[in-house]
VMD Tcl script that builds the backbone (N, CA, C; Angstrom):
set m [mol new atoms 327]
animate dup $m
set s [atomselect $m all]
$s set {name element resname resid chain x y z} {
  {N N UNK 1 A 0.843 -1.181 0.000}
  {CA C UNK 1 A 0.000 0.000 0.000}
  {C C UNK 1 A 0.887 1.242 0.000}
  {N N UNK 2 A 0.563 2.422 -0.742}
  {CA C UNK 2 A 1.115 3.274 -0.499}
  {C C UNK 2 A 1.058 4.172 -0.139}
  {N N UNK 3 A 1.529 5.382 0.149}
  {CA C UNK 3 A 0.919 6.449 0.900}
  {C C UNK 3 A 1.436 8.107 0.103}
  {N N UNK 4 A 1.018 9.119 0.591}
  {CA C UNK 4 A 1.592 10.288 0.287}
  {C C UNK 4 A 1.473 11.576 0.774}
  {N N UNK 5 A 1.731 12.823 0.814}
  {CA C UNK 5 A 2.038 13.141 1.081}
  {C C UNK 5 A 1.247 14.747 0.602}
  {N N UNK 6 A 0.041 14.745 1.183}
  {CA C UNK 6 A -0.669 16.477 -0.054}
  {C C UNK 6 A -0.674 17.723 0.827}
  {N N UNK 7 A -0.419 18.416 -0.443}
  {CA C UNK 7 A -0.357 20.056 0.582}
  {C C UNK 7 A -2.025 20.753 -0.326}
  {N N UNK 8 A -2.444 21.200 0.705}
  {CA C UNK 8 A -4.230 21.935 -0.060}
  {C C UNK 8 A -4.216 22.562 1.827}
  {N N UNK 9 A -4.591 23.658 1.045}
  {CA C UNK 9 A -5.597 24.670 2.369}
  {C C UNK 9 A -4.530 25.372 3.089}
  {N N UNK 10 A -3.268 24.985 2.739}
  {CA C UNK 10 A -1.717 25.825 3.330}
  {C C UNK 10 A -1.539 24.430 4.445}
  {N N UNK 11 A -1.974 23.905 4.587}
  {CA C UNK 11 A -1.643 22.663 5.408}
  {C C UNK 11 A -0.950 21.160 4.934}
  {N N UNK 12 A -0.198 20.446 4.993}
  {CA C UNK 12 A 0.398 18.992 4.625}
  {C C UNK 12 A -0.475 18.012 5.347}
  {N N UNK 13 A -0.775 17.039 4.771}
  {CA C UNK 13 A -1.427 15.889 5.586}
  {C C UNK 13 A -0.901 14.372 4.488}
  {N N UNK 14 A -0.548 13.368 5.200}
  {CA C UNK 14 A -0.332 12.643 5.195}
  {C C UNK 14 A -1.724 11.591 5.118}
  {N N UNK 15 A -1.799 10.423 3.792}
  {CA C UNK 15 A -2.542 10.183 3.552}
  {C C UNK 15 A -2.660 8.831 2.537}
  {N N UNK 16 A -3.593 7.706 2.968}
  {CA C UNK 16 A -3.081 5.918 2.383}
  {C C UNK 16 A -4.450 6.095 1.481}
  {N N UNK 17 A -4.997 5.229 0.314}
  {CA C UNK 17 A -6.206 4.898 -0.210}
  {C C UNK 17 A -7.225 4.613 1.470}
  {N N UNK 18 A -8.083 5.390 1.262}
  {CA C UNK 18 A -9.200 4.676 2.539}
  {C C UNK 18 A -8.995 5.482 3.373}
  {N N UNK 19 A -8.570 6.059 3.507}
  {CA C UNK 19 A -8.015 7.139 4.596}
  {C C UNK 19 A -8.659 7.941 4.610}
  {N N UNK 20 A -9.504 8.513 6.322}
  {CA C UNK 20 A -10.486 9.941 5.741}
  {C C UNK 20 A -9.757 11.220 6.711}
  {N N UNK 21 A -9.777 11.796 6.236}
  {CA C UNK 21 A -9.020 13.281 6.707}
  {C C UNK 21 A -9.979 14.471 6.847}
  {N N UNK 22 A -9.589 15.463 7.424}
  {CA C UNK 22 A -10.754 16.600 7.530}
  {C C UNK 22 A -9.506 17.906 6.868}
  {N N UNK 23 A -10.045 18.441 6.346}
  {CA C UNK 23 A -8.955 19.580 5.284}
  {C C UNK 23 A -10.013 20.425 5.935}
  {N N UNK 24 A -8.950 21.970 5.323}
  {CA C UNK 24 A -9.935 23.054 5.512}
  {C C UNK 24 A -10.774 23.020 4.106}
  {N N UNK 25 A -11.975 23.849 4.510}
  {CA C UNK 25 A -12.934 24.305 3.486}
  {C C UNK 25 A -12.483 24.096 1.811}
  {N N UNK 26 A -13.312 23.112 0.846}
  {CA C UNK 26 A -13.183 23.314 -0.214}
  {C C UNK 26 A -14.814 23.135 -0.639}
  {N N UNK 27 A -14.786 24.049 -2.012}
  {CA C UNK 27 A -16.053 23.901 -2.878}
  {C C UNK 27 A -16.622 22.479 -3.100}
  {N N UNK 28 A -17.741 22.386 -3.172}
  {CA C UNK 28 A -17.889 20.851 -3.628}
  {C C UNK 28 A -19.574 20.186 -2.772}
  {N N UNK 29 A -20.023 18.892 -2.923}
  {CA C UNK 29 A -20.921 18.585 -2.221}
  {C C UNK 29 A -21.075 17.064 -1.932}
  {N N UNK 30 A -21.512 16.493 -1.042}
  {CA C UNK 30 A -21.315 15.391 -0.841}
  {C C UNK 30 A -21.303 14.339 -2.107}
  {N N UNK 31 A -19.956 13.038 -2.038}
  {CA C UNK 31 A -19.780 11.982 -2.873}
  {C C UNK 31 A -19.370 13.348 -4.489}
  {N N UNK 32 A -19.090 14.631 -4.436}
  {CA C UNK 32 A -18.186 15.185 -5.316}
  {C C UNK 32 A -16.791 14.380 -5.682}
  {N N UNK 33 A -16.134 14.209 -6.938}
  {CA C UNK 33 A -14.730 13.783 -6.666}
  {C C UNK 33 A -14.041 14.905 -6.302}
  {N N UNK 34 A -12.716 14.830 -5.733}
  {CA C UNK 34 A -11.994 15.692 -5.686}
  {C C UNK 34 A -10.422 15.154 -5.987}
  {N N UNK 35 A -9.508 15.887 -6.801}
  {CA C UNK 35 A -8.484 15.763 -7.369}
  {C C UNK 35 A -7.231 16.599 -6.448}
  {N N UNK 36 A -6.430 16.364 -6.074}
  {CA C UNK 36 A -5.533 16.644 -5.099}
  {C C UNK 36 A -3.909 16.815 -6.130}
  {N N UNK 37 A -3.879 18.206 -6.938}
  {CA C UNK 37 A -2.256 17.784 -7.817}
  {C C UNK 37 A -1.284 18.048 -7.071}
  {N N UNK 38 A -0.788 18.881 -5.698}
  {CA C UNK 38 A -0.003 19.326 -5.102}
  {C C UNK 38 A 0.154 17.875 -4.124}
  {N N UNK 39 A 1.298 16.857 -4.871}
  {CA C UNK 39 A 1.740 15.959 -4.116}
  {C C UNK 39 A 3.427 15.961 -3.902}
  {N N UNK 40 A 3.590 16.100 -2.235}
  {CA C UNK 40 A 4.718 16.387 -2.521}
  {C C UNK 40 A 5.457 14.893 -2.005}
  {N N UNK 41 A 4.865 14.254 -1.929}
  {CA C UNK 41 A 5.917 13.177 -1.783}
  {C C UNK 41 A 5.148 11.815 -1.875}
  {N N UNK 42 A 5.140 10.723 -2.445}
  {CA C UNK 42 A 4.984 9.586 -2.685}
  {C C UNK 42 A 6.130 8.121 -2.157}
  {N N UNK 43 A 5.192 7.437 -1.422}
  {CA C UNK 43 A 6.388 6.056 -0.634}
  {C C UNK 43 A 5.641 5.145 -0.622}
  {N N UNK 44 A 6.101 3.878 -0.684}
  {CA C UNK 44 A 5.380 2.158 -0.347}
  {C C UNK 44 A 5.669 2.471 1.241}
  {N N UNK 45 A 4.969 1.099 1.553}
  {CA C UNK 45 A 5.107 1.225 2.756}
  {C C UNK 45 A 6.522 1.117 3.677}
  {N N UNK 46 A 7.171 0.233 3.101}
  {CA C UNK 46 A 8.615 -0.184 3.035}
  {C C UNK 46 A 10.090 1.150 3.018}
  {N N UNK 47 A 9.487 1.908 2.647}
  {CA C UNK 47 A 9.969 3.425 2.410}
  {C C UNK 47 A 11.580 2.917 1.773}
  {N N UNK 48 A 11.422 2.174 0.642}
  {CA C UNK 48 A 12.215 1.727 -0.451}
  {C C UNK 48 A 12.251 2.675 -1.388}
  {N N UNK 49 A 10.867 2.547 -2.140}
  {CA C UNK 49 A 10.471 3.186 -2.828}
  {C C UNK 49 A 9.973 4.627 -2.948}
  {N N UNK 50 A 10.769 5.454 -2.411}
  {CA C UNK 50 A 10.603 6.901 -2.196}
  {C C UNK 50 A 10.553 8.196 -3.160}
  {N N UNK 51 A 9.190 8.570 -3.526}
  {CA C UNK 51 A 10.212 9.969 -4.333}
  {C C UNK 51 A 9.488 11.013 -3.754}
  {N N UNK 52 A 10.729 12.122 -3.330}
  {CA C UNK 52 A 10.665 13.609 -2.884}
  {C C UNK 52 A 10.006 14.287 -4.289}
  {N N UNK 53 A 9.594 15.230 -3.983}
  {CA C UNK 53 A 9.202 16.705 -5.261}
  {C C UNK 53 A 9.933 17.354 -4.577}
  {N N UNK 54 A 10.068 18.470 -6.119}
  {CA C UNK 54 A 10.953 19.410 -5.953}
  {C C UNK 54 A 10.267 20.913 -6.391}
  {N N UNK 55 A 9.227 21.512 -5.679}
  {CA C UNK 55 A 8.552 21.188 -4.788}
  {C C UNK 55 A 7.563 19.765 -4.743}
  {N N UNK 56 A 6.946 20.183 -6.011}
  {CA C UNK 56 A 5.797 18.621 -5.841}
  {C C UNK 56 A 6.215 17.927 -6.861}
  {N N UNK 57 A 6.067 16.651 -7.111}
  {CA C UNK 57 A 6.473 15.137 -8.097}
  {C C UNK 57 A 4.919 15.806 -9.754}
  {N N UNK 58 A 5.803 16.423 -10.727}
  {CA C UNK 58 A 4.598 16.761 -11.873}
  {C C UNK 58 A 3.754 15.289 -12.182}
  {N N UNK 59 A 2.709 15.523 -12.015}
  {CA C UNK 59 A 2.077 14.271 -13.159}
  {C C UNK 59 A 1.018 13.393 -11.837}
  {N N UNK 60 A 1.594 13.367 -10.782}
  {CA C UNK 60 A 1.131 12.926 -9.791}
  {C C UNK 60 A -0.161 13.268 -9.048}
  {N N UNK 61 A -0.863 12.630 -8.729}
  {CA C UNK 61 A -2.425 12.886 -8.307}
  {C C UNK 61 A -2.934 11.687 -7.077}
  {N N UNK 62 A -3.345 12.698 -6.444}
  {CA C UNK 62 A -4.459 11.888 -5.490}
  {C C UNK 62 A -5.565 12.089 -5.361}
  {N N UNK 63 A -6.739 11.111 -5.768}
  {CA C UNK 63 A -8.797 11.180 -5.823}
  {C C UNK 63 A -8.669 10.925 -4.373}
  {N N UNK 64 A -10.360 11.760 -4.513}
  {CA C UNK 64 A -10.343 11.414 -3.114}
  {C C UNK 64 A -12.106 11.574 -3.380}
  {N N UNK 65 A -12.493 11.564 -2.628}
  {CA C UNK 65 A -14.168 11.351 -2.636}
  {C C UNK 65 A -15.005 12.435 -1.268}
  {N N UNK 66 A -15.562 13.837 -1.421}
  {CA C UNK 66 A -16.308 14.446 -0.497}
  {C C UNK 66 A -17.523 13.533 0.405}
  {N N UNK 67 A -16.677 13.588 1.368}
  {CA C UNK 67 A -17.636 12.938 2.500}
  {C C UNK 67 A -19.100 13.631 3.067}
  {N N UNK 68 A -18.270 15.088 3.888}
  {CA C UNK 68 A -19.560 15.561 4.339}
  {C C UNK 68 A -18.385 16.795 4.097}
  {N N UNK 69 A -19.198 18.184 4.724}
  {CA C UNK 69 A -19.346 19.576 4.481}
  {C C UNK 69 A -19.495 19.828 6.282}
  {N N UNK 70 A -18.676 20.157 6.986}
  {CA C UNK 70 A -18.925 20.542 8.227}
  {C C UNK 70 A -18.391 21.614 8.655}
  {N N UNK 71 A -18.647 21.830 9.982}
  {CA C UNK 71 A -18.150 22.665 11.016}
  {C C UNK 71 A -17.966 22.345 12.515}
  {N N UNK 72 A -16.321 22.429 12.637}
  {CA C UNK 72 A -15.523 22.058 13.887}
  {C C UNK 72 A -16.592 22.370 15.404}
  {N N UNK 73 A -16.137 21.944 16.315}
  {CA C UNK 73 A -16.820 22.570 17.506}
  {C C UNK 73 A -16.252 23.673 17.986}
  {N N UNK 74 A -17.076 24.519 19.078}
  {CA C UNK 74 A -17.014 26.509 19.262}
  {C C UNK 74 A -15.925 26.051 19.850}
  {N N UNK 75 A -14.809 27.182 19.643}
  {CA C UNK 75 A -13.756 27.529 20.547}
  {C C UNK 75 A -14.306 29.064 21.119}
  {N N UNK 76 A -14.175 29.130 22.240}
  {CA C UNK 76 A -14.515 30.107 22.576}
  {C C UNK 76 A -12.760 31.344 22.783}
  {N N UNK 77 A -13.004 32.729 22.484}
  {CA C UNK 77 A -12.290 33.487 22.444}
  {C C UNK 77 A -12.526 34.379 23.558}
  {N N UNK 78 A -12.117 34.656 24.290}
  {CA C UNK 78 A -11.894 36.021 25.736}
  {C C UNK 78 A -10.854 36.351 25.648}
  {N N UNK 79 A -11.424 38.107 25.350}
  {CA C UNK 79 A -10.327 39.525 25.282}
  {C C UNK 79 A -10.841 39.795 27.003}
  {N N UNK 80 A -9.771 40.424 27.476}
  {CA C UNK 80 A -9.954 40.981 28.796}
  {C C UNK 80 A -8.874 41.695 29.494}
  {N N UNK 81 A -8.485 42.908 29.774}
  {CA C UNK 81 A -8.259 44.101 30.607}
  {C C UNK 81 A -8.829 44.377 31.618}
  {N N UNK 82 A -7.361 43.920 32.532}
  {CA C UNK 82 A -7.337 44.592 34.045}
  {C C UNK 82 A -7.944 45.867 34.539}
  {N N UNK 83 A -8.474 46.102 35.490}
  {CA C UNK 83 A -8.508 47.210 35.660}
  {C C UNK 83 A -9.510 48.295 35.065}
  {N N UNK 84 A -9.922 48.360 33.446}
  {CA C UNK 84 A -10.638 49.123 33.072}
  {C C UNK 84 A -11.989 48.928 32.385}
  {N N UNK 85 A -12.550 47.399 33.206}
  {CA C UNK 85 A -14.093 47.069 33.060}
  {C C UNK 85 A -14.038 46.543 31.246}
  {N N UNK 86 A -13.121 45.997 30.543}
  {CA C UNK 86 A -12.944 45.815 29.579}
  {C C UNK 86 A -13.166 44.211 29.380}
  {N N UNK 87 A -14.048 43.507 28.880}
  {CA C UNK 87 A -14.044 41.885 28.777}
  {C C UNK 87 A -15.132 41.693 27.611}
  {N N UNK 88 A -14.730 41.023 26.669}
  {CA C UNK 88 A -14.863 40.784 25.222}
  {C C UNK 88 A -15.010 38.646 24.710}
  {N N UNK 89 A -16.177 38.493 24.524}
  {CA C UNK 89 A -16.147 37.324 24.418}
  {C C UNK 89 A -16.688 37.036 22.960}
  {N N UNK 90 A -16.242 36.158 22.266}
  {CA C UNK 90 A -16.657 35.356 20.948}
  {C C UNK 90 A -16.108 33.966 20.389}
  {N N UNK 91 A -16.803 33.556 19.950}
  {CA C UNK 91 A -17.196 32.233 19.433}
  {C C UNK 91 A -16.664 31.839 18.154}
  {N N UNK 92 A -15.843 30.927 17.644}
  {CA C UNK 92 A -15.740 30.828 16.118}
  {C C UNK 92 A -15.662 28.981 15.922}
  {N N UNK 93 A -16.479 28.649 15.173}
  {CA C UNK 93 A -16.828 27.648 14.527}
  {C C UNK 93 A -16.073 27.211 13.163}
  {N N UNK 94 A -15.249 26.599 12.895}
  {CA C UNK 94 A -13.951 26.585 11.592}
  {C C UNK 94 A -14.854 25.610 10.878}
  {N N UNK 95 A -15.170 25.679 9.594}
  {CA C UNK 95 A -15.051 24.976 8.030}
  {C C UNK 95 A -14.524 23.818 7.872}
  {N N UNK 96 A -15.083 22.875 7.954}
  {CA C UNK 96 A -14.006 21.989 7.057}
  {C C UNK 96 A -15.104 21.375 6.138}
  {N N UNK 97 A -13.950 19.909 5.095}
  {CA C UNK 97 A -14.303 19.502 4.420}
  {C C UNK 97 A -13.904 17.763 4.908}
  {N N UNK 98 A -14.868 16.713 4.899}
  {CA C UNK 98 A -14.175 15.099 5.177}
  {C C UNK 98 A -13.755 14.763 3.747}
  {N N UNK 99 A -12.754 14.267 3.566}
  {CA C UNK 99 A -12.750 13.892 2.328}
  {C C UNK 99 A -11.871 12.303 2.778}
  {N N UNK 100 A -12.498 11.397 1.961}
  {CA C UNK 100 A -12.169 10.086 1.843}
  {C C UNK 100 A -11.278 9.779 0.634}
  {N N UNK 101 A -9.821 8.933 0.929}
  {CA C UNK 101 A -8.731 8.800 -0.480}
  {C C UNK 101 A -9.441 7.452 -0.932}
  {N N UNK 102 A -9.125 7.736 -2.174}
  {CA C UNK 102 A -9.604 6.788 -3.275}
  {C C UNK 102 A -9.033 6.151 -3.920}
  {N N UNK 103 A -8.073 7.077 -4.683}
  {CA C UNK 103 A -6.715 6.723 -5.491}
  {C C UNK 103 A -5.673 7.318 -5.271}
  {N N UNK 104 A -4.311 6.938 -5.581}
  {CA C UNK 104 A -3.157 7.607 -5.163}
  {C C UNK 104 A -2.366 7.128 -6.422}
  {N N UNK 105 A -2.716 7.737 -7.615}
  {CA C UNK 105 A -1.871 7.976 -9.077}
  {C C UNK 105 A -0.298 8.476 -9.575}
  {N N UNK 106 A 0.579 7.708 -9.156}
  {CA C UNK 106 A 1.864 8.186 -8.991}
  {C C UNK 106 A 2.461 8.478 -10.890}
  {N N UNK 107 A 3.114 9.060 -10.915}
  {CA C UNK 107 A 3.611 9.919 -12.203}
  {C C UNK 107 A 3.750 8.891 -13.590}
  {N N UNK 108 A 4.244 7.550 -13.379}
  {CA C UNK 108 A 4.114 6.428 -13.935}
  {C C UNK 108 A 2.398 6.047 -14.564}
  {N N UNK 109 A 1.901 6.019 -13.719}
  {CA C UNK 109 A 0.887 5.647 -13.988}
  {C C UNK 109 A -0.081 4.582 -12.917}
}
mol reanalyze $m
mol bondsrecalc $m
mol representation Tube
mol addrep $m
C-alpha cells in the first residue's frame, strides 16, 4: 500500500487509499470527486520506494471522494483588561471539508 504526502488549504497531511481526513474548506458537495495535484511526496510502505518533489512530483495525483461539508466545535475566544471594566467574548466555529482517499496515481501511472 502506499501512501503520500498532499499540501491543499496551506496545510500537509499525510494520507493511504481509505483514509479519511478533515482539510480546511473546499467547494464541492457530498460523494463530489476531488483531485488533489499538489503531491509532494509519494512512498510504499517499506519506504524503499521513495520519491521527494521538488517542490511537488509533476504528473502525480491523489482522488479522493467528499464525505460531508462541516463545522468544527465553538472555541470560545476572551479579550480581557485589568482594571478598566474591559471583557470581550466570541465564538468561532472553523469549516471543514471530510474527504475520503480513493486513489493515489503516482507519475508512472
Amino acid at each position: 500500500m502506499t501512501f503520500a504526502v498532499i499540501a491543499t488549504g496551506g496545510k500537509q497531511y499525510l494520507v493511504q487509499k481509505g483514509t479519511k481526513v478533515k482539510i480546511e474548506k473546499i467547494e464541492g458537495k457530498a460523494k463530489d470527486a476531488v483531485t488533489f495535484d499538489k503531491v509532494l511526496l509519494l512512498s510504499d510502505d517499506s519506504g524503499k520506494a521513495c520519491t521527494l518533489g521538488k517542490p511537488t512530483i509533476s504528473g502525480a495525483k491523489v482522488t479522493g471522494k467528499i464525505i460531508r461539508q462541516g463545522r468544527a466545535k465553538k472555541v470560545t475566544v476572551v479579550k480581557y483588561k485589568n482594571k478598566i471594566h474591559y471583557t470581550r467574548t466570541q465564538g468561532h466555529r472553523q469549516p471543514f471539508t471530510e474527504v475520503e482517499i480513493i486513489h493515489i496515481q503516482s507519475k508512472k501511472g
